[in-house]
N, C-alpha and C positions, 0 to 999 in steps of 0.2 A: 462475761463478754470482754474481750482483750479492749485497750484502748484504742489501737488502730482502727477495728471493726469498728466501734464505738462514735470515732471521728468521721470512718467514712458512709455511716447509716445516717448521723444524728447532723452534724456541721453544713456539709453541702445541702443536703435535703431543708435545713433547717433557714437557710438563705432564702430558697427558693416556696418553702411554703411561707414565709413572712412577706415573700413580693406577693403572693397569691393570696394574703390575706389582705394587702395594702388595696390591691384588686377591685378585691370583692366587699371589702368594708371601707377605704377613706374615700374621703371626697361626696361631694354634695349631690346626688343623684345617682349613689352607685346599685351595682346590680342588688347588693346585698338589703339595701336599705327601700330601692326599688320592690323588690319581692314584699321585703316586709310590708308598706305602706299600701301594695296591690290586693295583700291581704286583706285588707280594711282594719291595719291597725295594731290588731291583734298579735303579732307579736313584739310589735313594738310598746303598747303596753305592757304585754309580760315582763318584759325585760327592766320598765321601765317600776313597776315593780319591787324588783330585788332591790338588795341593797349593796351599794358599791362599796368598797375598802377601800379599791385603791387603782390605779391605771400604773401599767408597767412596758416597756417595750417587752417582747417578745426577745429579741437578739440578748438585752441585757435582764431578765428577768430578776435581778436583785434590785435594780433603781427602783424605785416607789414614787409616784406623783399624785397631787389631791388632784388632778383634774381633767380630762381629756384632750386630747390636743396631738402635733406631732412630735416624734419623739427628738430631744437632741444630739443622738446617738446616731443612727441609721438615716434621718428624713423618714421615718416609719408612724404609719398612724397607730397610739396607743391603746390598749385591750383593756377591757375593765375586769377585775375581778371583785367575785360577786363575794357576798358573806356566806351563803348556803352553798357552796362548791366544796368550803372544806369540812363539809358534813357528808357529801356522797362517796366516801370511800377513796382509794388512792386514784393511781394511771393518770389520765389528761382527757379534760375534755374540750370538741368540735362542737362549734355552732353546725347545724344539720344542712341548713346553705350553703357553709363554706365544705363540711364532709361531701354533698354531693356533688360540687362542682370542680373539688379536687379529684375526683373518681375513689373515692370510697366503696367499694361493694363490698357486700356481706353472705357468710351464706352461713347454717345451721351445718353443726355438728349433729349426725345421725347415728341410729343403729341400727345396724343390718348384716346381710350375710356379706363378706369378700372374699371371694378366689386370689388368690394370689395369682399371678401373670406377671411376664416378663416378655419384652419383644429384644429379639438377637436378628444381629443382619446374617445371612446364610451364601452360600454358594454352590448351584448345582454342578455334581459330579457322575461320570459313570460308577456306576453300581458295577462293586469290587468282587462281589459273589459271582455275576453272571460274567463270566471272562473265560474266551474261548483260546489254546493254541492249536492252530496248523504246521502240521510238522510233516516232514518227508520221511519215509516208511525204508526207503531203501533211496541208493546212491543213484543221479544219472544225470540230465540238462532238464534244465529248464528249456521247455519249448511257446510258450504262449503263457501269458498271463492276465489274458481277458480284459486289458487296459482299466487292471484295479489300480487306485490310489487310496493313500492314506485319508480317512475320511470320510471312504464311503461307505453309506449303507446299504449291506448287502441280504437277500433274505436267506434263512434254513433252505441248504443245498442250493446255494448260487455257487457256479465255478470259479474258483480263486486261483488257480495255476492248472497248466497241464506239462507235465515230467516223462521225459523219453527214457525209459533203463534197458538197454541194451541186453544186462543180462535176463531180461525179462522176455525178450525174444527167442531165443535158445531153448529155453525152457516151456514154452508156450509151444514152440516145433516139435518139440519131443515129447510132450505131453499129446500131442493131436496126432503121431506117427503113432503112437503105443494104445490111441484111447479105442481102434478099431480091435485092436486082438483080446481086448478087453482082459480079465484076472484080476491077480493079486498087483502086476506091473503095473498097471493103468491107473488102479487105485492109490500104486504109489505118486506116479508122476501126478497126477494132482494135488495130493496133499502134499507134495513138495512147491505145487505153486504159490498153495498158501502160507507154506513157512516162508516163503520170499516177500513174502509180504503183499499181496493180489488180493485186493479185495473181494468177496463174494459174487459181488457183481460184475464184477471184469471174468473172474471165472466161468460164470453162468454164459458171458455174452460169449467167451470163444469157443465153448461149448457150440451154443446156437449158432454161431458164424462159420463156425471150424476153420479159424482163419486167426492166425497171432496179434494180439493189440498190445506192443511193445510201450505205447503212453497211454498214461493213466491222469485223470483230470481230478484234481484234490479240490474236493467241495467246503462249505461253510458249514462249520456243524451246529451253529446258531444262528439266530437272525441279532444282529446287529450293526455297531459300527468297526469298518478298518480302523483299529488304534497304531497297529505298526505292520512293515509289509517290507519285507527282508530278500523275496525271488525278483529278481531281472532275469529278461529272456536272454539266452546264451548261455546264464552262471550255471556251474558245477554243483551240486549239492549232489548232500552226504547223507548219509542216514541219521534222523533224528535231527536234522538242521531245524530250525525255526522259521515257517515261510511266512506267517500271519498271526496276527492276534485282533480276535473279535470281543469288542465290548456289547454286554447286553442292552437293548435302550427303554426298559420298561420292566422291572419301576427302575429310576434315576435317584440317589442319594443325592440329598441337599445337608450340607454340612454346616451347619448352626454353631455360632462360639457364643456359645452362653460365660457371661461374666461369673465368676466363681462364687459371689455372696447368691448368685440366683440358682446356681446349678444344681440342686435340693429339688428344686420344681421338675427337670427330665428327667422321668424312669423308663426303663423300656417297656412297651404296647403303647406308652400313650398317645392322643391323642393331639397332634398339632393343627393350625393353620397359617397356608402362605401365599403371601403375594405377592409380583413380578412387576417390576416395572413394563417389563416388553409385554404384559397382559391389566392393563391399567383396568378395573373396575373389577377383577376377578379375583377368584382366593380357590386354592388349591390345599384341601385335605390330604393329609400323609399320616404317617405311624413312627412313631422313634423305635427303630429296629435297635440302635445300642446306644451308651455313652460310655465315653474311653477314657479309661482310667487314669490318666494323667492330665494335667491342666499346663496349657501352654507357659512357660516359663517369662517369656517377652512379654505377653499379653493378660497372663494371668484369668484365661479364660478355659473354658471345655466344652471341646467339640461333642456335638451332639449327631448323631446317623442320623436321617431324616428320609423313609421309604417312600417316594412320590409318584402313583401308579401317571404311567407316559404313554396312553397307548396308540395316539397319534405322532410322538415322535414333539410335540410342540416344545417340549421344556429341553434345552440346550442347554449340554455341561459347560460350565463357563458362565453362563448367568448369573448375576443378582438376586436374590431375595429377601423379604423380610418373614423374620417367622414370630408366631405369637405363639407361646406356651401358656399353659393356665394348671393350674392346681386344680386337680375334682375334689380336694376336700375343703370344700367351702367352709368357713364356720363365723359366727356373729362375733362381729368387732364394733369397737366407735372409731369414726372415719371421720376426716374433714378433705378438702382439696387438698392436693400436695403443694398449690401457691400460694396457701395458707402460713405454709411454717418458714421460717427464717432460720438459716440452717447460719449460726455463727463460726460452726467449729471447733466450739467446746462446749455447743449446748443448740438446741433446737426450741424456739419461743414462737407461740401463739399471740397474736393479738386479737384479745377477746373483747365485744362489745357489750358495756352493762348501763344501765337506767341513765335516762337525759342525756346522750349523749356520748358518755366518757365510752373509756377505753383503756384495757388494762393488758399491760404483757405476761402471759403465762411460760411458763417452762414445763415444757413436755416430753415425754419419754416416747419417741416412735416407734410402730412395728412394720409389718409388711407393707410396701408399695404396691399399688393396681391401677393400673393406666393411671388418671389423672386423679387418683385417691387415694389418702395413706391413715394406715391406721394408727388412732392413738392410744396407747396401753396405759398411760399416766398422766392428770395434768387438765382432763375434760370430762365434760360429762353431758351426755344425748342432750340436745335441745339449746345448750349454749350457740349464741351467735358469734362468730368470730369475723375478721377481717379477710378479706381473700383477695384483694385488690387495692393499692392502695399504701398500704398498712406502713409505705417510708414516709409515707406524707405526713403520719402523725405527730407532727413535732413542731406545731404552729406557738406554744408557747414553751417551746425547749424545758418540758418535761419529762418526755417520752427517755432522754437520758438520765434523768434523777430518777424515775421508775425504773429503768434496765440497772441503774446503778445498785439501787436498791433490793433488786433481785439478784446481782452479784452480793453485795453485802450478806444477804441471808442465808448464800451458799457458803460463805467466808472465802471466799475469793477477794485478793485485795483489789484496789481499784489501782490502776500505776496513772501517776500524772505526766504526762510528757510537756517539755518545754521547745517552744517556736520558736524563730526566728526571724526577725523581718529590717528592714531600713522604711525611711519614709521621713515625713516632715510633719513637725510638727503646728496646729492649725488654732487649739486652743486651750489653754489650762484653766483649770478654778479647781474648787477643794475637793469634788467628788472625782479628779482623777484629768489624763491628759487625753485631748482629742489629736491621733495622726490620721495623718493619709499616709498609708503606707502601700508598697507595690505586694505582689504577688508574695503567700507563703507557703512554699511548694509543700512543707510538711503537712498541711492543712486541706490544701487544694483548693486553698483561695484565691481569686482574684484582686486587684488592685482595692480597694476603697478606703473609706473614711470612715473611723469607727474611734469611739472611747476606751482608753484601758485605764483600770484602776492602780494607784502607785503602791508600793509595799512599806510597809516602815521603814525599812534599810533604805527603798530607792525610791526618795521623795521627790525626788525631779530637784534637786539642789543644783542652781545655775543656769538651768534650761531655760530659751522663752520662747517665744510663740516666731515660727518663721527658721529655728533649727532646725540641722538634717541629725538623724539619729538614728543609729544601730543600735537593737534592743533584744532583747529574750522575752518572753512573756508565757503562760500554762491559763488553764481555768483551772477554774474553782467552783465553790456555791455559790459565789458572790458575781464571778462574771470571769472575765480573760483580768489576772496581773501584771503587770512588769514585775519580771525578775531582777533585771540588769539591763540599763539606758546609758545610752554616751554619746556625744555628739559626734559627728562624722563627715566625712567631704560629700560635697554634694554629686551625685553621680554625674555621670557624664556620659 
């Protein structure tokens, strides 16, 4: 674990559960002590018990004191440690008072079957397959165009234009003067109506009418929606002009950007489901007709085809969705919650809970994600209790970083020490080191306070006294925070 992570899991947190332990343990009547004495005693006997070594502030865990009290470091009330702690194995342990009023939850490592699943946000689209053009057969006007607009839905054989061709006149007259003497003529002028382009039914009808129908009405050859509409009444067209284009509206593609570490889960037939905001409590089944063989370059994701049967017309291209995919080959893994693991960045750790209390960081190897549960391949084993809430609060006697330390050490990871910066004034000195009040040390993310640091042998505080203003460097250690380099300095202004 890098040091930065290090400072900003273990420092800040580490502030704030020593006020929450000050809380919950000092002072005369408090909850902690409350609890216990409502008990009838019992666990203030227990405790009472063991045997003490020694009381130490939490902030400064190297100071040692024979006896309880407040600390002169922080104003913090001091912790006892016991003689049998350092018989129960490494990590750090919680009193179970002060674990459950920090919000500690716990939950068990299982084994069971998991689908792997993934949720991608989607967007309904017209379905690319069902797309219809209307086109003009031969040259003439546009005479009426049934007050189509772009957008509308029109059914199988609605009228989209009607087209006046002149030359289509001519040829209807002379077809109806020749169809009486009947032959080989008659036969020709008809089939010359339909090389003009006369559709069967317009031929039938002058037949039956014996009377020329010079316009011809161009219908829908699907039911869907106007995507584009290219005839005005008066315009000229040509043969083979483009007057309309009908999209299908049933089914509707929903086009899903699956993230590319997920994109292994869509193959095509499978099985999706999705849901709509504009249909709040429902979920719509679909089929992944394709997925398209390239991955967006910007987004680093792949769109997935998603077939969404529409046979009311409800789902509008243009919509939102969310889709869930799921893996049908199930297979048994060990699982924990996924707010279980603390993802550093160079390493993914468990905080697992063992006997009385403690609390130990594992490093684990993860595998597939599913909703709120990931699996773990390395690092657990069924039936372990881990942390699943909680798990930054562990650090009430700033152990929690000499155990992550220690688990870097084991990987041979070096540990890197950085050095602070701070000004402030100086409050008190004697042999164990100088007390400042010093301001804010943005490197740290500390606020203002008053705290003790230890001198180094090179920087023994030679000249300094109590009521100085001082510019200083200082790192920790095992022993606490040092001065590196102190000097005296103008008092701010």
């Amino acid at each position: 674990m890098t040091e930065e992570i290090k400072r900003g899991l273990s420092r800040p947190v580490l502030i704030a559960v020593g006020v929450a332990v000050v809380a919950l343990a000092a002072g005369g009547g408090g909850y902690l002590i409350g609890a216990q004495r409502g008990a009838g005693g019992e666990t203030m006997q227990a405790e009472s018990d063991r045997e003490v070594l020694y009381w130490y502030d939490p902030m400064v865990p190297a100071q040692k004191f024979d006896k309880g009290g407040k600390s002169p470091f922080m104003d913090m009330q001091l912790v006892p440690r016991y003689a049998d702690e350092g018989s129960q194995g490494g990590g750090v342990r919680i009193d179970p008072g002060v674990a459950q009023n920090v919000g500690i939850r716990l939950a068990t490592v299982e084994r069971a079957p998991l689908a792997r699943s993934v949720r991608a946000a989607g967007i309904v689209t017209f379905n690319g397959r069902d797309v219809a053009i209307v086109q003009a057969r031969t040259g003439g006007f546009v005479e009426r165009t049934h007050r189509r607009a772009i957008g509308d839905v029109v059914a199988r054989g609605a009228p989209i234009v009607d087209i006046r061709v002149p030359e289509w006149a001519a040829a209807q007259a002379e077809y109806l003067a020749l169809r009486q003497s009947g032959g080989e003529i008659a036969r020709a002028a008809r089939q010359r109506l339909a090389m003009l382009g006369m559709p069967n039914a317009l031929i039938e009808r002058i037949d039956r009418d014996g009377a020329p129908r010079p316009v011809v009405t161009i219908t829908a050859p699907v039911a869907g929606a106007i995507t584009a509409l290219d005839a005005r009444e008066g315009m000229t067209v040509v043969s083979g002009s483009m007057l309309a284009s009908i999209s299908g509206m049933s089914p509707v593609w929903l086009i899903a950007s699956v993230p590319q570490a997920d994109a292994g889960i869509a193959r095509s037939g499978g099985r999706v489901t999705a849901s709509l905001p504009a249909f709040p409590g429902e979920s719509f089944s679909g089929r992944i007709e394709s997925v398209l063989p390239a991955a967006d370059t910007a987004t680093r994701t792949v769109e997935v085809r998603i077939a969404l049967p529409n046979p009311n017309g409800r789902l509008r291209p243009g919509m939102t969705a969310e889709v869930q995919l799921a893996d049908a080959n199930a297979r048994e893994v060990i699982f924990v919650p996924s707010e279980a693991v603390i993802r550093t960045g160079r390493r993914n750790v468990v905080i697992t809970a063992i006997a009385s209390g403690r609390y130990d960081p594992v490093e684990v190897e993860l595998g597939v994600e599913s909703g709120d549960r990931i699996e773990v391949r390395r690092g657990l084993t069924a039936g372990q209790r881990v942390v699943a809430s909680g798990q930054f609060l562990i650090d009430s006697e700033a152990s929690l970083t000499g155990a992550l330390e220690r688990l870097e050490a084991s990987s041979g990871s070096p540990v890197v020490q950085q050095s602070h910066d701070a000004t402030g004034r100086i409050t008190a000195i004697n042999a164990d080191g100088i007390m400042i009040a010093h301001g804010p040390v943005a490197s740290l993310s500390w606020p203002g306070m008053t705290m003790q640091f230890q001198k180094s042998p090179d920087q023994a505080g030679r000249g300094l006294a109590v009521g100085d203003w001082v510019a200083f460097r200082f790192r920790q250690n095992d022993q606490g925070y040092v001065i590196e380099d102190i000097r005296k300095t103008e008092r701010p202004r």
